[in-house]
Every structure is written in structure tokens, then in C-alpha cells.
N, C-alpha and C positions, 0 to 999 in steps of 0.2 A: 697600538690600538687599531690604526686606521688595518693593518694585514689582518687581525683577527676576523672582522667584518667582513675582507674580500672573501677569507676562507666561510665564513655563514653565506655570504649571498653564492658565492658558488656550487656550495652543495646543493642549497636548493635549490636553484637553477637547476639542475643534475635531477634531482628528485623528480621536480618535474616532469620534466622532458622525459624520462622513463616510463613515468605511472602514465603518460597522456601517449605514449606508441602505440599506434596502431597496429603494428606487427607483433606485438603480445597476445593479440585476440587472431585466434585459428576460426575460420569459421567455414564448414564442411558443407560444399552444396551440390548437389545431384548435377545431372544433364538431362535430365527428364524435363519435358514441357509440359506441367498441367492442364488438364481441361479449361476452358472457362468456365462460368455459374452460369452462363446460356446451354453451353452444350452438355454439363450435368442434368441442368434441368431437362434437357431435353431427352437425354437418355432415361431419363428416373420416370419422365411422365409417359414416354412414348411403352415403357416398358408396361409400366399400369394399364395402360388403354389394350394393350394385347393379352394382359390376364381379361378385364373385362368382357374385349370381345370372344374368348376360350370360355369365359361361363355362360356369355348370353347366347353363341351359337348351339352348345350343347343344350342349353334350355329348349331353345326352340327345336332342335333336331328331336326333342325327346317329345315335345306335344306332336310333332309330325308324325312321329312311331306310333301313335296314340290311334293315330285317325286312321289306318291301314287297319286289314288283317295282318297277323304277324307273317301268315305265308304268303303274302303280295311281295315276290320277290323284286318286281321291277320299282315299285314303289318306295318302298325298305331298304333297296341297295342304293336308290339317289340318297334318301336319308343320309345313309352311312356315307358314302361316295361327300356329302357336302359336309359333315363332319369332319374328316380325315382330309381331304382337300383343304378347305378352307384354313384350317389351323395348322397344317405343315405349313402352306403359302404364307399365312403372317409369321409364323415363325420365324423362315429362314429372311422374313423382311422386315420384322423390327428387334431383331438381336444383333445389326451388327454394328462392327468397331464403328464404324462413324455415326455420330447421335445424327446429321441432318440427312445422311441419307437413309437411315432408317426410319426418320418423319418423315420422306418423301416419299420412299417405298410403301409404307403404311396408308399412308392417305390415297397412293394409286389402287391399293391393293382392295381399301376399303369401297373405294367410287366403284371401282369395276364388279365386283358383288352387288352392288346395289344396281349397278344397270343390267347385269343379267336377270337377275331376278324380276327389278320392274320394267324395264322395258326390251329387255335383248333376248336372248334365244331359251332364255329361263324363266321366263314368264308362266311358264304354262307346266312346268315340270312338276308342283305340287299343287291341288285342288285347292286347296285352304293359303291364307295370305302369312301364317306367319313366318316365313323366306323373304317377302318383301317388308314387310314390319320391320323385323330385325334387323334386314341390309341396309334400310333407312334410315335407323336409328343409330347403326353404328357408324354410318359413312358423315352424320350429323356431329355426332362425338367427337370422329378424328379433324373434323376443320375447325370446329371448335377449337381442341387441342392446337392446330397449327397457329391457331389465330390467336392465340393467349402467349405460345413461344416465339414468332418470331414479328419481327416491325412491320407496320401498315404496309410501305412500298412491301416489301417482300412478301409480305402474304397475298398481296393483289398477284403480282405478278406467280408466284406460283401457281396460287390456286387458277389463272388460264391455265398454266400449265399441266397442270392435274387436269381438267376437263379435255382440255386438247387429246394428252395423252389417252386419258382412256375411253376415249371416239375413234380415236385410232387402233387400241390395241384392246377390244371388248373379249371375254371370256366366251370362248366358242361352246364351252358344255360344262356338266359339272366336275370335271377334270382340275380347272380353273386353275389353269398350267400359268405362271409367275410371269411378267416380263419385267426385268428391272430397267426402274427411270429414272436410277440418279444422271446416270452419267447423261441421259437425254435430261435432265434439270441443269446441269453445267451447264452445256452447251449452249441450252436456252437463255441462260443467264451470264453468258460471254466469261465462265471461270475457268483458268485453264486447270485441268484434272491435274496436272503434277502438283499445284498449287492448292488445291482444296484436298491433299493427302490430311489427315489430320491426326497427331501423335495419340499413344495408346493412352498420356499419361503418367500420373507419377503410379508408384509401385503401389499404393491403398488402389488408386482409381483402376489399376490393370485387374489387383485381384478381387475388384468386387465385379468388374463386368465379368470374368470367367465363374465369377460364383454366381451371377445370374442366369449364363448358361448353364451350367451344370444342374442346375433348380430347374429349370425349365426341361432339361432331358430325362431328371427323374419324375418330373412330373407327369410330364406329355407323353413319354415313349410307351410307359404300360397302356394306359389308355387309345391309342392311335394304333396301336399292334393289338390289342382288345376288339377292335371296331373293325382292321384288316380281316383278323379271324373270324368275326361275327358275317362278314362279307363272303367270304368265303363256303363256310356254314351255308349261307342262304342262298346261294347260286348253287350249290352239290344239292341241296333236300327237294327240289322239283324233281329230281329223275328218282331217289326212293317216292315219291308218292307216286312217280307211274307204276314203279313195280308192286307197290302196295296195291291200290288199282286191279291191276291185272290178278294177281293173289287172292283180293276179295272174289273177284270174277269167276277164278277156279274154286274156290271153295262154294259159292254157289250150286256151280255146276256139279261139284261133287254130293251134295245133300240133295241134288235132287234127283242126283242119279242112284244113292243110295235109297230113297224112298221109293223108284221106279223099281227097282231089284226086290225091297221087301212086299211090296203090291204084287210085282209080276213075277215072279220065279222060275215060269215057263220060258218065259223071253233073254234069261239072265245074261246065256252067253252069248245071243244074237248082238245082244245091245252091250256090251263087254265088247264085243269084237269092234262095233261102230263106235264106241266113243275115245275106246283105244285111237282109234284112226285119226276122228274130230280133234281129238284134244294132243295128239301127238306135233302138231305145230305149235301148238300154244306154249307148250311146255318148252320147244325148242326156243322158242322165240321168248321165253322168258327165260330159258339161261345164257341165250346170246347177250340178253340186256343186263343182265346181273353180271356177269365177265366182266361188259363195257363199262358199268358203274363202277366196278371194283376198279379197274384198271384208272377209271380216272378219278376216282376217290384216294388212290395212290400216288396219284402223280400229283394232284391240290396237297395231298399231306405231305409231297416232297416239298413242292411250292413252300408252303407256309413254311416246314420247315428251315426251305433255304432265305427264306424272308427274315426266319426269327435270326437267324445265324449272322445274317448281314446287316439285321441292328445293331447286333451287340458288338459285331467289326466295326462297326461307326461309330456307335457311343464308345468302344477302346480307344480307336481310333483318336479321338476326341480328348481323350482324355491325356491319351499320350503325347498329343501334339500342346495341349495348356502345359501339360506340367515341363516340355521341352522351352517351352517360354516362355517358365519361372523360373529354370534352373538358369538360363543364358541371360536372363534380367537380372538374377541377383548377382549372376558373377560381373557381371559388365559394373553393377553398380557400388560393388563390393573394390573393381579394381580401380573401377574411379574415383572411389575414397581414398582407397592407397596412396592412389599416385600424390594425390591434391595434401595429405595430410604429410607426406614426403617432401613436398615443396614448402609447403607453410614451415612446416621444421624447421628447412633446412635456411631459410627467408629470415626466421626469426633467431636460428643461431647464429648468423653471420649479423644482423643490425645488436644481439645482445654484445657482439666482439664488438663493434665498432665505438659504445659508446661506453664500453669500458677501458676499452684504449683511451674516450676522450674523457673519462673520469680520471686515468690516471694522472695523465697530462697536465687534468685542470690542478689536481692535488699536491703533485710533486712539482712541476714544471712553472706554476703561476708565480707559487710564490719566490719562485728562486729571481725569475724574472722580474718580478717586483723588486726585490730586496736590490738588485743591482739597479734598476733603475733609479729609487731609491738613493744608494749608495751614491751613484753616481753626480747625481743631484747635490744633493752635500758636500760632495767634494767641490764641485764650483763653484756654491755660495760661501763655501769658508776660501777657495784661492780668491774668489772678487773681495771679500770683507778684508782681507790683506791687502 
């Protein structure tokens, strides 16, 4: 009776010890280091705040259209000129891989528009205020923004640093040529740049920041190459309306010459021979000028052309280069499952051998071992009872 029992408590002891291994459970994990819920947020809000500023500066670029003639060329190409500036500049400053330095690029980018406009070399570029309204407003938004993502100390200390920087580095025209100030944000803030590299993320968080570029290039490109064109257009149409001009001037001069002729018909070819003379410059000198116009109506339509060509090399470009690093993400991540689902295997089929070696041992081996102990026993109590 008492052996029957050892073989129940050893089984399930055995049982056990089996169902509670932890090396039965495979469990598959990447190498990728996710973002944090700081640096999402920061990428998801800084992202908004750059549609925002894309619809209110075209807002306002459009009441400025308003207040011009349309042929005020110098007027109508800063228009355009701070359209197409402005929004390339935030672009290439708050899309990239790192969420905090595209907050900080954003927020210089946003200060220095606002100090051109109201107090630096841009002040005086548009008659009417809505350039300074909007640069205000938006430059309000993005500290806003900083000050909602990141902790007190650190928003103090940046936001000197944002002032600093752009008293230092102010927008000389409306070119409004980019300076980047993360890495002047590091250093400011004593972090070493190898150490603030920060990963792309797991494989969701990689491919939604390329799908947010990619929305951003179908978006922005037609319109930004729209506005190039329009720019173009209105720098070429001043030199047709000299030749228009000069056109009107001959045809003038021809009705009045033709009504001189139907009056005087004595004088026809005196004044035939003189006007031949008079107008023989003019004539030259307007096809010297229509040459010159064709010639460089030719060469802006090469321009534009070799403009349009070298977007679509960039957005290619762009595109070849995402999808070269999705191909080399998923195989990295694909072999590091391999590998890991190789070991776990092979982990787990060497501990299932071990404990069926000691299942068999407990089953055949115990009880032999018992029974002689056992045996043994008995045999002593019956030579001492003798």
C-alpha cells in the first residue's frame, strides 16, 4: 500500500513540475526600441501644428494677393516668394526622425518669421499687417505647443534658447534660408549628440512616420511647384507688356498715318518716304526686343522645366530610399525572429529530454529502489527477532 502512494505523489510531483516550465512558453521579441508616449506625442502634435501653419500662411498670402494689382510684379512675387519659402522651411523642419528636434527646429523656425515680419528686415515688405498677424500668431501656437510637451525646467531653458538663437540667426529676406538649432539645442543643454541619436522605433511607428511623409509630398509638392510656376509667369509678363506698349504706339502711328494719306493724296509719297525713315528704328528695335523676350521665355521654360524634372527626382528619390528601409527592416526583423525561435526550440527540446530522462527514473528506478530498501529492512527485523 505504502509503494502505491510513492508512485501517486511522484507522478504528480512530475506533473507538475512540467505544466509550471517556463521553457514551454516561446515568447518572440523584436530589437527595435519603441518611441516613448512623450516623443509620439510630440511627433503627432508637432505634425498638426505644421498642417496648421500650411493653411493659415496660405490664408493670408491669399488676402495679400487681394490688396495688389495682379500685374504688381514685385509685390505678388514676395507674396509668392513667402509662401513657397515659408512652407518648404517648416517642412524640412518638422518632419524629421527625431520628435524633439523637430520641436525645436519648428519653434526657431516659427520665432524667426515673426521677427522678420515685425521687427527685422521684413517689416516693411507688405503695406497691410496681415504678414505680422499671422507670424504672431503662429509663433504663439508653437510655444504653446512646447510648453504643453515638455517639463517646466526644460521649457524655461529652451525657450532662452529659442530667443537667443534667433537674435542670432534673424531671416535676412524673404528667402528665409533654414538654419538648423538642434544640435545648437544639445550643446546648450550639455547632451552629447551620439547620445540624443534616437531610434526610428518599432515597425508600426517606422511606417507611419514614412506615411506621414509621403502625405505631406503629395500634398505640398503640386501646390509649391504651382506657386514656382505662378512666379515665374509674373517675372516673364512685364517685358510682353513693353512690347504690347510699343505695338499700341505703332498702330497709332499707323491710323494716323493712314488718315494723313486719305486727306492728303498729293503728299502720299513724300510722307511714305519719311515715315518709312521714322519708323524704321522702331520697327528694328521691336524685333530686337521680341528675339530677346523669345530667347528668354525659352530658357525660364527650360528653367521650369528642369525644375519640374528635379522634383519628381526628389519625390523618386524619396521614395526609393523609404521603401530600401522597409525592405532592410523587415529582413533584419524577420531574421531576428528566426534566430530567437531557433533557440527557444532548441532550449525547449533539450529541458523536454531532461525531464523525461527524470520521469523515467522516478517510474522505473524508485520503485526498485524502494522495494530493496524495503527488502532489506525485513530482512534485519526478522535476523534480530531470532
Amino acid at each position: 500500500m505504502s509503494f502505491r502512494r510513492f508512485r501517486i505523489w511522484a507522478t504528480a510531483m512530475l506533473v507538475c513540475l512540467l505544466s509550471g516550465c517556463s521553457l514551454l512558453e516561446v515568447k518572440i521579441e523584436s530589437q527595435t526600441v519603441p518611441l516613448t508616449q512623450q516623443e509620439l506625442n510630440m511627433r503627432l502634435m508637432t505634425r498638426e501644428y505644421a498642417q496648421q501653419f500650411f493653411a493659415q500662411v496660405e490664408q493670408a498670402a491669399d488676402v495679400l494677393h487681394t490688396r495688389y494689382p495682379s500685374r504688381d510684379s514685385v509685390n505678388q512675387s514676395n507674396v509668392l516668394l513667402w509662401k513657397i519659402n515659408a512652407e518648404e522651411g517648416l517642412q524640412s523642419a518638422a518632419y524629421q526622425v527625431s520628435p524633439m528636434a523637430a520641436l525645436i527646429d519648428t519653434w526657431v523656425f516659427a520665432k524667426q518669421m515673426e521677427q522678420f515680419y515685425v521687427s527685422g528686415a521684413g517689416q516693411h515688405v507688405f503695406v497691410t499687417q496681415e504678414a505680422q498677424t499671422v507670424s504672431v500668431h503662429l509663433a504663439n501656437e508653437v510655444e504653446k505647443l512646447a510648453q504643453t510637451l515638455l517639463k517646466k525646467a526644460v521649457f524655461t531653458q529652451s525657450k532662452a534658447f529659442v530667443d537667443a538663437f534667433v537674435a542670432q540667426y534673424p531671416f535676412a529676406d524673404v528667402s528665409m534660408i533654414r538654419t538648423p538649432a538642434y544640435r545648437a539645442w544639445l550643446k546648450a543643454n550639455s547632451i552629447n549628440a551620439e547620445e540624443a541619436v534616437t531610434t526610428l522605433g518599432t515597425m508600426p511607428e517606422a511606417i507611419g512616420d514614412v506615411s506621414d511623409r509621403l502625405s505631406l509630398v503629395s500634398e505640398q509638392t503640386p501646390k509649391i511647384m504651382t506657386w514656382k510656376a505662378q512666379l515665374l509667369a509674373l517675372n516673364s509678363s512685364a517685358s510682353i507688356e513693353q512690347v504690347n506698349v510699343a505695338l499700341n504706339s505703332l498702330k497709332v502711328s499707323s491710323d494716323a498715318f493712314k488718315d494723313f494719306i486719305d486727306n492728303n493724296p498729293e503728299y502720299m509719297r513724300d510722307l511714305a518716304a519719311q515715315m518709312a525713315i521714322e519708323l524704321q528704328p522702331l520697327v528694328n528695335d521691336i524685333d530686337a526686343k521680341t528675339a530677346q523676350r523669345l530667347v528668354q521665355l525659352s530658357i525660364e521654360r527650360q528653367a521650369l522645366e528642369t525644375m519640374v524634372a528635379r522634383e519628381r527626382q526628389e519625390i523618386a528619390l524619396i521614395i526609393d530610399q523609404q521603401r530600401t528601409q522597409f525592405t532592410q527592416d523587415i529582413n533584419q526583423a524577420s531574421q531576428e525572429v528566426v534566430d530567437l525561435a531557433m533557440t527557444k526550440l532548441i532550449e525547449l527540446i533539450k529541458s523536454t529530454i531532461l525531464y523525461f530522462v527524470l520521469f523515467i527514473g522516478v517510474i522505473f528506478f524508485a520503485p526498485l529502489g524502494l522495494g530493496y530498501y524495503l527488502g532489506k529492512r525485513s530482512a534485519v527485523r526478522a535476523v534480530t527477532a531470532k
